[in-house]
PDBQT receptor file of N, H, CA, C and O in Angstrom, charges set to zero:
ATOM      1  N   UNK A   1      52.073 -13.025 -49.112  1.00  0.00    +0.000 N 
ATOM      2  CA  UNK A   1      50.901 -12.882 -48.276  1.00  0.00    +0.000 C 
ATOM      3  C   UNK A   1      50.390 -14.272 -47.925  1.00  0.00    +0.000 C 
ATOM      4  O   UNK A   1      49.753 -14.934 -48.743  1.00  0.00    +0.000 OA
ATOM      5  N   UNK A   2      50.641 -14.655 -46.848  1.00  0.00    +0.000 N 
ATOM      6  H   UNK A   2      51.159 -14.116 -46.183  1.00  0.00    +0.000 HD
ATOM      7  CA  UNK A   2      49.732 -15.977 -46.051  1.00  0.00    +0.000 C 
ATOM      8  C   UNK A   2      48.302 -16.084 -46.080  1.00  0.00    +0.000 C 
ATOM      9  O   UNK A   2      47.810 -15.603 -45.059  1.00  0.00    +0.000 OA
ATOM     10  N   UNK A   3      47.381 -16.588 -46.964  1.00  0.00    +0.000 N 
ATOM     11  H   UNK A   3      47.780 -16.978 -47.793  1.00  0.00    +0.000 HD
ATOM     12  CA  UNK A   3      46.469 -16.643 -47.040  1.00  0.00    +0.000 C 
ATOM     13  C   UNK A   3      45.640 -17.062 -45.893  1.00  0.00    +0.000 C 
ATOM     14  O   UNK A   3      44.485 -16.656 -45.770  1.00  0.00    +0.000 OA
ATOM     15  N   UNK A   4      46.281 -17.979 -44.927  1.00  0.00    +0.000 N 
ATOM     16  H   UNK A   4      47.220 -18.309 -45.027  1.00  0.00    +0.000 HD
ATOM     17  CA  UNK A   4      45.641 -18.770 -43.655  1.00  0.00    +0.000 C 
ATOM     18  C   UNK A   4      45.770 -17.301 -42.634  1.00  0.00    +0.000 C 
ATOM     19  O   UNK A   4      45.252 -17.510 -41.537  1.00  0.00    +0.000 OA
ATOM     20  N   UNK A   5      46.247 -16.131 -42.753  1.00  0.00    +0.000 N 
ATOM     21  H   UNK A   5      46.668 -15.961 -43.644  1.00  0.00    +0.000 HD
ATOM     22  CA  UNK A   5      46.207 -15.111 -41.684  1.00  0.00    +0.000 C 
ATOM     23  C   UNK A   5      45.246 -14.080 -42.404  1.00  0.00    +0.000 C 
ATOM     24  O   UNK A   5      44.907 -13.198 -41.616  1.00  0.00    +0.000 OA
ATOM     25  N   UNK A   6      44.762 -13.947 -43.539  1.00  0.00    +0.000 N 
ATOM     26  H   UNK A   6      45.038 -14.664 -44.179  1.00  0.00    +0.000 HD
ATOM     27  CA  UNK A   6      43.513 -12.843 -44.448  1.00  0.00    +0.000 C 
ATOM     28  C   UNK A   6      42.203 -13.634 -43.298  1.00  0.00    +0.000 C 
ATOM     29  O   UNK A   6      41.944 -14.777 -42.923  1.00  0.00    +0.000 OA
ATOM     30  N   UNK A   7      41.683 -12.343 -43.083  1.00  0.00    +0.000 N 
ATOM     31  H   UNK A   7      41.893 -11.414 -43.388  1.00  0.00    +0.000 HD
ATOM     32  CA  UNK A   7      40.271 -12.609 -42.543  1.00  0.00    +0.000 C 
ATOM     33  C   UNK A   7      39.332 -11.743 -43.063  1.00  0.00    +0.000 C 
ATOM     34  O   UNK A   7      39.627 -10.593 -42.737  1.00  0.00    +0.000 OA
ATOM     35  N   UNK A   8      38.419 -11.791 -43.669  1.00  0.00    +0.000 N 
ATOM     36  H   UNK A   8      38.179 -12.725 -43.933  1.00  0.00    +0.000 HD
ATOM     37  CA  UNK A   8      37.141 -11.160 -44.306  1.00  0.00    +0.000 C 
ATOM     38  C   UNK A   8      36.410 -11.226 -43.272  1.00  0.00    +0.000 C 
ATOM     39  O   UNK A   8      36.623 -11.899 -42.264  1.00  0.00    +0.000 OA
ATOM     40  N   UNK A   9      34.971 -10.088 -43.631  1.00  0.00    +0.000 N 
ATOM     41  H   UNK A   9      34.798  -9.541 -44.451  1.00  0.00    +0.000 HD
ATOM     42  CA  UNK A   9      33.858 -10.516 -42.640  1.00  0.00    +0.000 C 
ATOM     43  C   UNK A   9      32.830 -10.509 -43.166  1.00  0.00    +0.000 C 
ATOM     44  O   UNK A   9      32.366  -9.371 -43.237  1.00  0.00    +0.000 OA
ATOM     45  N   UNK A  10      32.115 -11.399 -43.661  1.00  0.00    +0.000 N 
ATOM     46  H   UNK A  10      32.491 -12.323 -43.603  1.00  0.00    +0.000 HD
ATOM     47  CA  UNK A  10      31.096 -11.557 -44.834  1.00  0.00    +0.000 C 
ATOM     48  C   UNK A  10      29.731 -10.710 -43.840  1.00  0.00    +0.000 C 
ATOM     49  O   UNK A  10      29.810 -10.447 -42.641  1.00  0.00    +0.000 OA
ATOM     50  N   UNK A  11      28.642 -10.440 -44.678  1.00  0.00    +0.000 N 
ATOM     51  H   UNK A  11      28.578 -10.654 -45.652  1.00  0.00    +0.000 HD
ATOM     52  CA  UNK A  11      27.894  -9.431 -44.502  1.00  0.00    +0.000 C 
ATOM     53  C   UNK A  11      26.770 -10.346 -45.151  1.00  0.00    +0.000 C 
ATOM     54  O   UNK A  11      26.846 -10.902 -46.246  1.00  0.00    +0.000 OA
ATOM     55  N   UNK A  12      25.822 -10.384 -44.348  1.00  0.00    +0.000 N 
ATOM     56  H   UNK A  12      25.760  -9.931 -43.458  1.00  0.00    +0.000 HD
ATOM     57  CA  UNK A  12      24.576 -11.318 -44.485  1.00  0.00    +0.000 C 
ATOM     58  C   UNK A  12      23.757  -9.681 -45.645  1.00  0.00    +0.000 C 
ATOM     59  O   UNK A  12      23.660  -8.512 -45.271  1.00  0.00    +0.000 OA
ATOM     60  N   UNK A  13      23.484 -10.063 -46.520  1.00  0.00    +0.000 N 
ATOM     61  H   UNK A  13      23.563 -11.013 -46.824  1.00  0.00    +0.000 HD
ATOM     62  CA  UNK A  13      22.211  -8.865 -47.185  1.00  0.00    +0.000 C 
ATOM     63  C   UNK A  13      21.138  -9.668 -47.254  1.00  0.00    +0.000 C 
ATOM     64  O   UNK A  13      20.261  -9.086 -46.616  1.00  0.00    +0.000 OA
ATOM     65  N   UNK A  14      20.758 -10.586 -47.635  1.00  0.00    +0.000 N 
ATOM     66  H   UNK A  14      21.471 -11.058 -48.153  1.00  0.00    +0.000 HD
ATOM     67  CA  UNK A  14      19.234 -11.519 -47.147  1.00  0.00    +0.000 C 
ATOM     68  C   UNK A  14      19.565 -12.830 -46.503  1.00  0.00    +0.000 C 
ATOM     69  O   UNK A  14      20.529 -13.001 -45.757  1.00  0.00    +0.000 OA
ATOM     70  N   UNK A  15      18.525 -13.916 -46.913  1.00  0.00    +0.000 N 
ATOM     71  H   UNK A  15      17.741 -13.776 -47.519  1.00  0.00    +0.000 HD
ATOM     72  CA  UNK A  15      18.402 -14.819 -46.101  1.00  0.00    +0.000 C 
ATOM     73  C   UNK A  15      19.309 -15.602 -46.938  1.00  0.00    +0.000 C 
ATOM     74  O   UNK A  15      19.946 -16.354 -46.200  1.00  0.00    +0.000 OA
ATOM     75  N   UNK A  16      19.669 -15.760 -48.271  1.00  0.00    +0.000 N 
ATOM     76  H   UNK A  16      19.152 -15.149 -48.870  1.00  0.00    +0.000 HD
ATOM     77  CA  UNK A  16      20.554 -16.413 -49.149  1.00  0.00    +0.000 C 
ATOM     78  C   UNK A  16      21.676 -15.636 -49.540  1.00  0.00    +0.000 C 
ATOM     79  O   UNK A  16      22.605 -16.307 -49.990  1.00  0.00    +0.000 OA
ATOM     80  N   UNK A  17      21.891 -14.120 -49.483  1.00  0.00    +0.000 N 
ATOM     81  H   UNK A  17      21.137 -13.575 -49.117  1.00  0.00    +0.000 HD
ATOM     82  CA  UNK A  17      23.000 -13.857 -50.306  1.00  0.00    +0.000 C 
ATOM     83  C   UNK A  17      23.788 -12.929 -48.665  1.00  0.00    +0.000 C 
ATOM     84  O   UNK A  17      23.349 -12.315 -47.692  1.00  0.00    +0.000 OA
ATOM     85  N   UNK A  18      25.156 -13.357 -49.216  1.00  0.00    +0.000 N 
ATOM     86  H   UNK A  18      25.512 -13.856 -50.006  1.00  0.00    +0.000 HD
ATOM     87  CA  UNK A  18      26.024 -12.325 -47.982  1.00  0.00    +0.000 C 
ATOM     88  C   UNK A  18      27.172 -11.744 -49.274  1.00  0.00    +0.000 C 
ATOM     89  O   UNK A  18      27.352 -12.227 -50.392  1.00  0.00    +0.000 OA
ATOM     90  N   UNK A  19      27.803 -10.593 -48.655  1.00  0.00    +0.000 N 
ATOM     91  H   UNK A  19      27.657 -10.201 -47.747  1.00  0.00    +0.000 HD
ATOM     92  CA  UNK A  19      28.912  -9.979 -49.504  1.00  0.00    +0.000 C 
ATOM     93  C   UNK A  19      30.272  -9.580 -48.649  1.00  0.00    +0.000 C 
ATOM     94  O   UNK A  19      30.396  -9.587 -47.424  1.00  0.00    +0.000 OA
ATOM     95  N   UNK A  20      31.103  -9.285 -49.495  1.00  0.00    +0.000 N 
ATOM     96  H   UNK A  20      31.002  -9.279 -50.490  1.00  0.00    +0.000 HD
ATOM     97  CA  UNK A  20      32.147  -8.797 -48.497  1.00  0.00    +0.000 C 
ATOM     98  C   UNK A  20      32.817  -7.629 -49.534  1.00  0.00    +0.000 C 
ATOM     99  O   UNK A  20      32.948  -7.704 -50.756  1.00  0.00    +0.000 OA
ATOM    100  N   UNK A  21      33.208  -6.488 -48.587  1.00  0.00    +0.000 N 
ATOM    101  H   UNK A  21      33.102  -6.427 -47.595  1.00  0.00    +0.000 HD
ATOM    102  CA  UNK A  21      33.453  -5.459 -48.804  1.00  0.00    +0.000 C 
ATOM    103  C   UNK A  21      34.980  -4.864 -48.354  1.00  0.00    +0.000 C 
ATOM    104  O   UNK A  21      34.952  -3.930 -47.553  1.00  0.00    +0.000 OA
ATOM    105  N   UNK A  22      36.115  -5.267 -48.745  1.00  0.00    +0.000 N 
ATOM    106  H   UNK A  22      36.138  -6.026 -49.396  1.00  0.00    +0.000 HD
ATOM    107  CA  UNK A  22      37.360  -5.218 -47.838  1.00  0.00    +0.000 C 
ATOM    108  C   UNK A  22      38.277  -4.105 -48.748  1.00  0.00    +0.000 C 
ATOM    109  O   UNK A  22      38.711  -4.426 -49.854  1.00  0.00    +0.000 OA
ATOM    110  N   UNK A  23      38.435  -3.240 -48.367  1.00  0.00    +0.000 N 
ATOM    111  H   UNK A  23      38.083  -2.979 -47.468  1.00  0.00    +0.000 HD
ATOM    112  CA  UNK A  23      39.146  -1.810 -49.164  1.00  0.00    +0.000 C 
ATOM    113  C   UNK A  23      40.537  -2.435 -49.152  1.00  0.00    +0.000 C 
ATOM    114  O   UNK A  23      41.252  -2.611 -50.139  1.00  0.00    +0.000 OA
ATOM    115  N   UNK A  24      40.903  -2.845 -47.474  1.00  0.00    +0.000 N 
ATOM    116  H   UNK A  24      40.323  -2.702 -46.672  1.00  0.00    +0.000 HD
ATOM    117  CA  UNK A  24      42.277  -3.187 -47.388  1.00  0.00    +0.000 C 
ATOM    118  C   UNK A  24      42.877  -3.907 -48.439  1.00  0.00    +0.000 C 
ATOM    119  O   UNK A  24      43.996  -3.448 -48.668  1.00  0.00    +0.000 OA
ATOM    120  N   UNK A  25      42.475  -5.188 -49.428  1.00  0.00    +0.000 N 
ATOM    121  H   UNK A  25      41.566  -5.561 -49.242  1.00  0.00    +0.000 HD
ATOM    122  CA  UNK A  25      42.800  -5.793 -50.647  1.00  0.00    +0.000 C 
ATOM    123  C   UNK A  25      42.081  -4.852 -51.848  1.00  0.00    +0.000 C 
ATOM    124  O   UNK A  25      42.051  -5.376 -52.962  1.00  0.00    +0.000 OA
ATOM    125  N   UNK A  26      41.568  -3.660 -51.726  1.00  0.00    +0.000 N 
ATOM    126  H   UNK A  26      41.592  -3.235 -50.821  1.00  0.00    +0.000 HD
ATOM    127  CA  UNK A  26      41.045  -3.630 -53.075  1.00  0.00    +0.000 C 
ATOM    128  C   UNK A  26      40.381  -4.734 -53.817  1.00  0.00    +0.000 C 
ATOM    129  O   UNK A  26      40.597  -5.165 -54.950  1.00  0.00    +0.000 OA
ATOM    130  N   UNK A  27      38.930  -5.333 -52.281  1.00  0.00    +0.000 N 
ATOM    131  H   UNK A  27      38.755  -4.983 -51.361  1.00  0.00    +0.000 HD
ATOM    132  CA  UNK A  27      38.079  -6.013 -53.878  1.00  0.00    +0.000 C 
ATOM    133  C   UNK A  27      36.513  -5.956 -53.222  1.00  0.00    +0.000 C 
ATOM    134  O   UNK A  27      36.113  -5.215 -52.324  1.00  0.00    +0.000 OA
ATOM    135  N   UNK A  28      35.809  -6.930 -53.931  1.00  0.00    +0.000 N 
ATOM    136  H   UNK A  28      36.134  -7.532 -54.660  1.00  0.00    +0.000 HD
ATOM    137  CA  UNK A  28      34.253  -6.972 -53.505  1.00  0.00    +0.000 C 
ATOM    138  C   UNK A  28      34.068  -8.201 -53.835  1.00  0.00    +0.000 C 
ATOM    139  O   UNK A  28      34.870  -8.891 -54.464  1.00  0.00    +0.000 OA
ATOM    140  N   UNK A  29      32.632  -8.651 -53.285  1.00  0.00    +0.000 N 
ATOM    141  H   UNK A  29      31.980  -8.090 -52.774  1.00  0.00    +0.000 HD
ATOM    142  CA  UNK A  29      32.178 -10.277 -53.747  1.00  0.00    +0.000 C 
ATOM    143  C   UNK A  29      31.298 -10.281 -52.965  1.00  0.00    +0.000 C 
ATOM    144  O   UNK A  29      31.096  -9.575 -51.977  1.00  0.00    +0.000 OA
ATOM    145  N   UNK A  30      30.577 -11.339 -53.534  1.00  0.00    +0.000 N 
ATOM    146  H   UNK A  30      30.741 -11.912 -54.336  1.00  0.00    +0.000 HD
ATOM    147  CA  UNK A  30      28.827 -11.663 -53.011  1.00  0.00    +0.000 C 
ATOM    148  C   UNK A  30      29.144 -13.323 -53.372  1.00  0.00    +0.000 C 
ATOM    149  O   UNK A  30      30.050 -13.988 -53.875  1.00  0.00    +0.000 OA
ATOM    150  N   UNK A  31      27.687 -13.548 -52.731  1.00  0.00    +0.000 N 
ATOM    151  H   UNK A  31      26.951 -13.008 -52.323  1.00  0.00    +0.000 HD
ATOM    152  CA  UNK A  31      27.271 -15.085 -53.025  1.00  0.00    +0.000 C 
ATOM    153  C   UNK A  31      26.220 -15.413 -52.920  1.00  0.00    +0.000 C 
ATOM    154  O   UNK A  31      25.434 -14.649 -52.360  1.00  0.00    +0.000 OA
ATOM    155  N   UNK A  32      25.778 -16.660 -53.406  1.00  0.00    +0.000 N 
ATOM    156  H   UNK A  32      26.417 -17.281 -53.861  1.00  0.00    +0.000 HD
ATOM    157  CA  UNK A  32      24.214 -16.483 -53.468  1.00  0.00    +0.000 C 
ATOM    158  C   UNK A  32      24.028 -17.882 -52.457  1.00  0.00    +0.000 C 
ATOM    159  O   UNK A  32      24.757 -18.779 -52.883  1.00  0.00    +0.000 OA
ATOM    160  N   UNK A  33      23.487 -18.171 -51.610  1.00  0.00    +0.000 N 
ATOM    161  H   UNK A  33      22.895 -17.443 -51.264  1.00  0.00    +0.000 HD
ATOM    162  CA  UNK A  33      24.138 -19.971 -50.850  1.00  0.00    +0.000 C 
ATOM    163  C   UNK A  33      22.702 -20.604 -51.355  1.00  0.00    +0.000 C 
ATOM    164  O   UNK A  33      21.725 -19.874 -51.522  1.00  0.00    +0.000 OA
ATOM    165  N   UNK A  34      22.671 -21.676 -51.529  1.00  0.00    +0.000 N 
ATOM    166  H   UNK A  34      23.465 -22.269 -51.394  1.00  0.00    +0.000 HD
ATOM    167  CA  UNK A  34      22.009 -22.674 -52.205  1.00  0.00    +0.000 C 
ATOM    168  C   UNK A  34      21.969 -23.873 -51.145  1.00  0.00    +0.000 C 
ATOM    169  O   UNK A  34      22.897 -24.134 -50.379  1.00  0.00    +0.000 OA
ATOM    170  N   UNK A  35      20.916 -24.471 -51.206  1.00  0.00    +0.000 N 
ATOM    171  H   UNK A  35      20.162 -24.259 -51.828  1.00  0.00    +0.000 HD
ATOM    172  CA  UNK A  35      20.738 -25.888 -50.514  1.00  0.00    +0.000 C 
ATOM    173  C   UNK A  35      21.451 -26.631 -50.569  1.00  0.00    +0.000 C 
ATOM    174  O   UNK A  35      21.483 -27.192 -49.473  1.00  0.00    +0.000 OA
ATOM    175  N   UNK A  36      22.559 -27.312 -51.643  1.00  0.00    +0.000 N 
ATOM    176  H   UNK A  36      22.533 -26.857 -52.533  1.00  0.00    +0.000 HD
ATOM    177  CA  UNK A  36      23.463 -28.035 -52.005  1.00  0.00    +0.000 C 
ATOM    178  C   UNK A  36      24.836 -27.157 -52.473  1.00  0.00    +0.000 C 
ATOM    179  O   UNK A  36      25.824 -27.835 -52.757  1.00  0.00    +0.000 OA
ATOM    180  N   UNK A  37      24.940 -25.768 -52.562  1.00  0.00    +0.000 N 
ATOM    181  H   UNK A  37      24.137 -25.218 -52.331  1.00  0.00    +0.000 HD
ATOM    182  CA  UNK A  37      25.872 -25.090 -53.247  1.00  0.00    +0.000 C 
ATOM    183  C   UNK A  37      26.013 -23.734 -53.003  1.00  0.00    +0.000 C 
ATOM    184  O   UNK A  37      25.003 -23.087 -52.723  1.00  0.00    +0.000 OA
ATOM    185  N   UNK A  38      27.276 -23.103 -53.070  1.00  0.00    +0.000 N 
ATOM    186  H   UNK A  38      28.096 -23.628 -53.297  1.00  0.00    +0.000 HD
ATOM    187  CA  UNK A  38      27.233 -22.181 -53.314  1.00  0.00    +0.000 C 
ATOM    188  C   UNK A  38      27.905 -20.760 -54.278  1.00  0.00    +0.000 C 
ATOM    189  O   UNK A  38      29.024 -20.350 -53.970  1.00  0.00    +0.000 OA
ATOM    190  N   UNK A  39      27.281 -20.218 -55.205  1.00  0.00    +0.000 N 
ATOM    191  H   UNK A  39      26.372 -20.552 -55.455  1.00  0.00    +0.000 HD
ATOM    192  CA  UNK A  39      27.656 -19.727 -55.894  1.00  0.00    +0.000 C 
ATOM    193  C   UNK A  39      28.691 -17.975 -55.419  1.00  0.00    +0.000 C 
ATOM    194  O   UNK A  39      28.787 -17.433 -54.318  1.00  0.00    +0.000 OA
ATOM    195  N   UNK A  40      29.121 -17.670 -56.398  1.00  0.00    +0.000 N 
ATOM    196  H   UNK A  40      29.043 -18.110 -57.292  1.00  0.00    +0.000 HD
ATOM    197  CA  UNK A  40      29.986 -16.889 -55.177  1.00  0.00    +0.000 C 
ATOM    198  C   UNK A  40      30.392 -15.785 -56.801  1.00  0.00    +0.000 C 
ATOM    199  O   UNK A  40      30.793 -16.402 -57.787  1.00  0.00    +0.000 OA
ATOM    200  N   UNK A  41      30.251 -14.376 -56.885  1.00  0.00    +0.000 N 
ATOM    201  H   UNK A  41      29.925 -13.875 -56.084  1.00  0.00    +0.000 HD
ATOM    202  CA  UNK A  41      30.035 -13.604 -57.462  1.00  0.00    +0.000 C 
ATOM    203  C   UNK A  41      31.825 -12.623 -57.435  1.00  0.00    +0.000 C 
ATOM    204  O   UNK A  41      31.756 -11.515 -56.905  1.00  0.00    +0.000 OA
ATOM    205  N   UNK A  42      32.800 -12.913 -57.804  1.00  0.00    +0.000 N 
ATOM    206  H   UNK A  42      32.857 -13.814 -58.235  1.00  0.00    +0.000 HD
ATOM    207  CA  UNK A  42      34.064 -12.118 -57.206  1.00  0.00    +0.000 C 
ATOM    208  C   UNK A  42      34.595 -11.369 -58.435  1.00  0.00    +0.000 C 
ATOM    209  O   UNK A  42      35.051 -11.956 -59.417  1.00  0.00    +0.000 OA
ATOM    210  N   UNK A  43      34.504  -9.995 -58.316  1.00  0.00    +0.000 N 
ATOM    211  H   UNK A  43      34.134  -9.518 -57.519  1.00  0.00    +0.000 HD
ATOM    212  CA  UNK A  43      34.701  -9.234 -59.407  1.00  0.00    +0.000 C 
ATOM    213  C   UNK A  43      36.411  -9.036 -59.325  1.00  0.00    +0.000 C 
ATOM    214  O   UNK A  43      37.054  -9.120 -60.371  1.00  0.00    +0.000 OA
ATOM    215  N   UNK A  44      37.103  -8.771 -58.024  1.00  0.00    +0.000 N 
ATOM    216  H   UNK A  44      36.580  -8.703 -57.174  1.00  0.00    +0.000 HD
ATOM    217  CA  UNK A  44      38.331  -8.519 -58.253  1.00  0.00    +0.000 C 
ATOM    218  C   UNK A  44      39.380  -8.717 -57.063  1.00  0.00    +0.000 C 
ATOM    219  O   UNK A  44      40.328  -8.028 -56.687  1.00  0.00    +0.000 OA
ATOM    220  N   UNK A  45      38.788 -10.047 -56.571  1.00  0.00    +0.000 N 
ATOM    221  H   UNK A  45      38.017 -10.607 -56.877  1.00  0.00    +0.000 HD
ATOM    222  CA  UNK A  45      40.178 -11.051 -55.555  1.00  0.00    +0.000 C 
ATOM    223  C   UNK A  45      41.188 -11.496 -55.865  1.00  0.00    +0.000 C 
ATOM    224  O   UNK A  45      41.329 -12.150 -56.898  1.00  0.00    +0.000 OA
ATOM    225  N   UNK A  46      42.115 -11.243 -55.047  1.00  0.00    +0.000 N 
ATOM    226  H   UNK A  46      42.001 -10.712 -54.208  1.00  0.00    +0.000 HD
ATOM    227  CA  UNK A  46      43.129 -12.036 -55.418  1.00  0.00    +0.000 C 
ATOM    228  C   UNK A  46      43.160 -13.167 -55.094  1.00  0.00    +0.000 C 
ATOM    229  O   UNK A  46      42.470 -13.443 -54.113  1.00  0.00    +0.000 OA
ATOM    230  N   UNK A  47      44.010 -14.384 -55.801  1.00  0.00    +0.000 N 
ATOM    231  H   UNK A  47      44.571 -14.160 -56.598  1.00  0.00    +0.000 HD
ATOM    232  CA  UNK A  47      44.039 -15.466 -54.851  1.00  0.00    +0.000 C 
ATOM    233  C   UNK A  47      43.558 -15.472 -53.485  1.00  0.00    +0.000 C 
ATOM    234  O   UNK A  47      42.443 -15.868 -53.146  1.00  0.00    +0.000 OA
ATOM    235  N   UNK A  48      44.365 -15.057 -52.794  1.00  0.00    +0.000 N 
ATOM    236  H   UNK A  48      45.271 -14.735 -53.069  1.00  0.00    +0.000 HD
ATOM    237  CA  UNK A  48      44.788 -15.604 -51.264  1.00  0.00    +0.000 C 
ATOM    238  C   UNK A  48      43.775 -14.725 -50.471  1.00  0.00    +0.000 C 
ATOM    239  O   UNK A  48      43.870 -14.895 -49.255  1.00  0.00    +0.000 OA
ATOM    240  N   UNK A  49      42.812 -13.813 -50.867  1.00  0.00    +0.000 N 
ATOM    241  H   UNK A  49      42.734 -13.675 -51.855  1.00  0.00    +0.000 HD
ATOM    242  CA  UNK A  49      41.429 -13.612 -50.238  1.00  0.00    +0.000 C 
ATOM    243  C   UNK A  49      40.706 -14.171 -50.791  1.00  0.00    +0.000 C 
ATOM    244  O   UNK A  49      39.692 -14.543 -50.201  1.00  0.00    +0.000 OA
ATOM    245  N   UNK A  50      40.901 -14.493 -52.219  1.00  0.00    +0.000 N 
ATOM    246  H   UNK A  50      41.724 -14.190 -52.699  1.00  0.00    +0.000 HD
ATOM    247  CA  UNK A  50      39.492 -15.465 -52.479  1.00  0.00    +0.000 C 
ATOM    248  C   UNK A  50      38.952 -16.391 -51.635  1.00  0.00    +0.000 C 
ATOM    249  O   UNK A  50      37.766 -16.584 -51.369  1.00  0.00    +0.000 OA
ATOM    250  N   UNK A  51      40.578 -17.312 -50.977  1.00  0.00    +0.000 N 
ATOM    251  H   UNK A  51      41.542 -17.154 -51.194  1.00  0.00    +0.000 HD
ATOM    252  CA  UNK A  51      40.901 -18.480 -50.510  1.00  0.00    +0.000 C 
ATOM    253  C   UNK A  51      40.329 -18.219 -49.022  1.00  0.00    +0.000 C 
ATOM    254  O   UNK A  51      39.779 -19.164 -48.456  1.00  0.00    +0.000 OA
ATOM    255  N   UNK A  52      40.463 -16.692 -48.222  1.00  0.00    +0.000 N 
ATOM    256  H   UNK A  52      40.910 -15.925 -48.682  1.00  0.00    +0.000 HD
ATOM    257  CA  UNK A  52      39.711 -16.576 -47.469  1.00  0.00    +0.000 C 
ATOM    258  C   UNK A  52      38.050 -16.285 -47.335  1.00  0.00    +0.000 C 
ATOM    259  O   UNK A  52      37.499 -16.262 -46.234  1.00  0.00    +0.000 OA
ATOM    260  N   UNK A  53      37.565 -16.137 -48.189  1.00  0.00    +0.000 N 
ATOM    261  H   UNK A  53      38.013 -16.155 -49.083  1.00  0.00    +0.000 HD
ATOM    262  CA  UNK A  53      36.555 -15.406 -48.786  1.00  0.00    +0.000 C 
ATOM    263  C   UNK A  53      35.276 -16.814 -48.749  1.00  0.00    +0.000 C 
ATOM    264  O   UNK A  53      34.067 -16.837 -48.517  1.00  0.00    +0.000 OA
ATOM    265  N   UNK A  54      36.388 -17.957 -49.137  1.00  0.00    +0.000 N 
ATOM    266  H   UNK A  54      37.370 -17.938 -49.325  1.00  0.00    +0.000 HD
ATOM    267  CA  UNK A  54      35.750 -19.343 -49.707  1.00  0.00    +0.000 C 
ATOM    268  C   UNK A  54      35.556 -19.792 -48.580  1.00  0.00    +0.000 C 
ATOM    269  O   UNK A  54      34.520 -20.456 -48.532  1.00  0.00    +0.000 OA
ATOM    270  N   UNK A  55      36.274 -19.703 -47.339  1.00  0.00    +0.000 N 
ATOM    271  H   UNK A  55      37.115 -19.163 -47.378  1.00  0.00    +0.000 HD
ATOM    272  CA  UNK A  55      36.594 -20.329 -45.697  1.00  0.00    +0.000 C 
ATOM    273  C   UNK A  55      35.179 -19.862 -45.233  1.00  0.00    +0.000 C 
ATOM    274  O   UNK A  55      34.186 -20.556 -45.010  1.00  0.00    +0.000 OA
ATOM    275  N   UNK A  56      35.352 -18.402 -45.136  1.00  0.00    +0.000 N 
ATOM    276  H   UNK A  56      36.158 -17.839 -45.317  1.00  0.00    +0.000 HD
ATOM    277  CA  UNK A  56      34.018 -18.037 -44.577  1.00  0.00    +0.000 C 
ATOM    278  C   UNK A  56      32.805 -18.364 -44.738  1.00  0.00    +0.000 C 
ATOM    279  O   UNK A  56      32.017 -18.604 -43.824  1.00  0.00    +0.000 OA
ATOM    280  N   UNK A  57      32.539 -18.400 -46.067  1.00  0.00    +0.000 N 
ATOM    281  H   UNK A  57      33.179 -18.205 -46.810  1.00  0.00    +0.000 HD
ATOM    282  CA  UNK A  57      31.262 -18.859 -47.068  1.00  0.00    +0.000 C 
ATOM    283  C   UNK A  57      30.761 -20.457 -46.550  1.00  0.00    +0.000 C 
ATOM    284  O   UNK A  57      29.617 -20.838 -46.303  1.00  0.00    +0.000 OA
ATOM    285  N   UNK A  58      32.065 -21.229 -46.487  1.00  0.00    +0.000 N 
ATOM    286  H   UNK A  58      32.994 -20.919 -46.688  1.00  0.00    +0.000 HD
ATOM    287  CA  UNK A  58      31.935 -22.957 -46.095  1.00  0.00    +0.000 C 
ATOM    288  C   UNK A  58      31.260 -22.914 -44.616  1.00  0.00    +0.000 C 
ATOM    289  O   UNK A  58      31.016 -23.961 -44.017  1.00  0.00    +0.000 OA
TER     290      UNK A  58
């Protein structure tokens, strides 16, 4: 699986946290974005969506 062709579509839930919800990989994840950082909540990614997961978030 080519990680540079996985596309997520992150989901704003407030003004700091977005999630993503993708059945197609079997997983979930949130994040919380921070002024300097961001924390990122991933119960069950694989690599190569994490790796997309992280793209989006940046």
């Amino acid at each position: 699986m080519d990680d540079m062709n996985i596309k997520v579509k992150l989901n704003k839930v407030t003004e700091n946290t977005a999630a993503v919800a993708d059945y197609r990989f079997i997983n979930n994840a949130g994040a919380f974005i921070m002024d300097s950082y961001i924390v990122a909540a991933d119960a069950t990614m694989i690599p190569q969506v994490a790796a997309a997961f992280r793209r989006e978030l940046e």
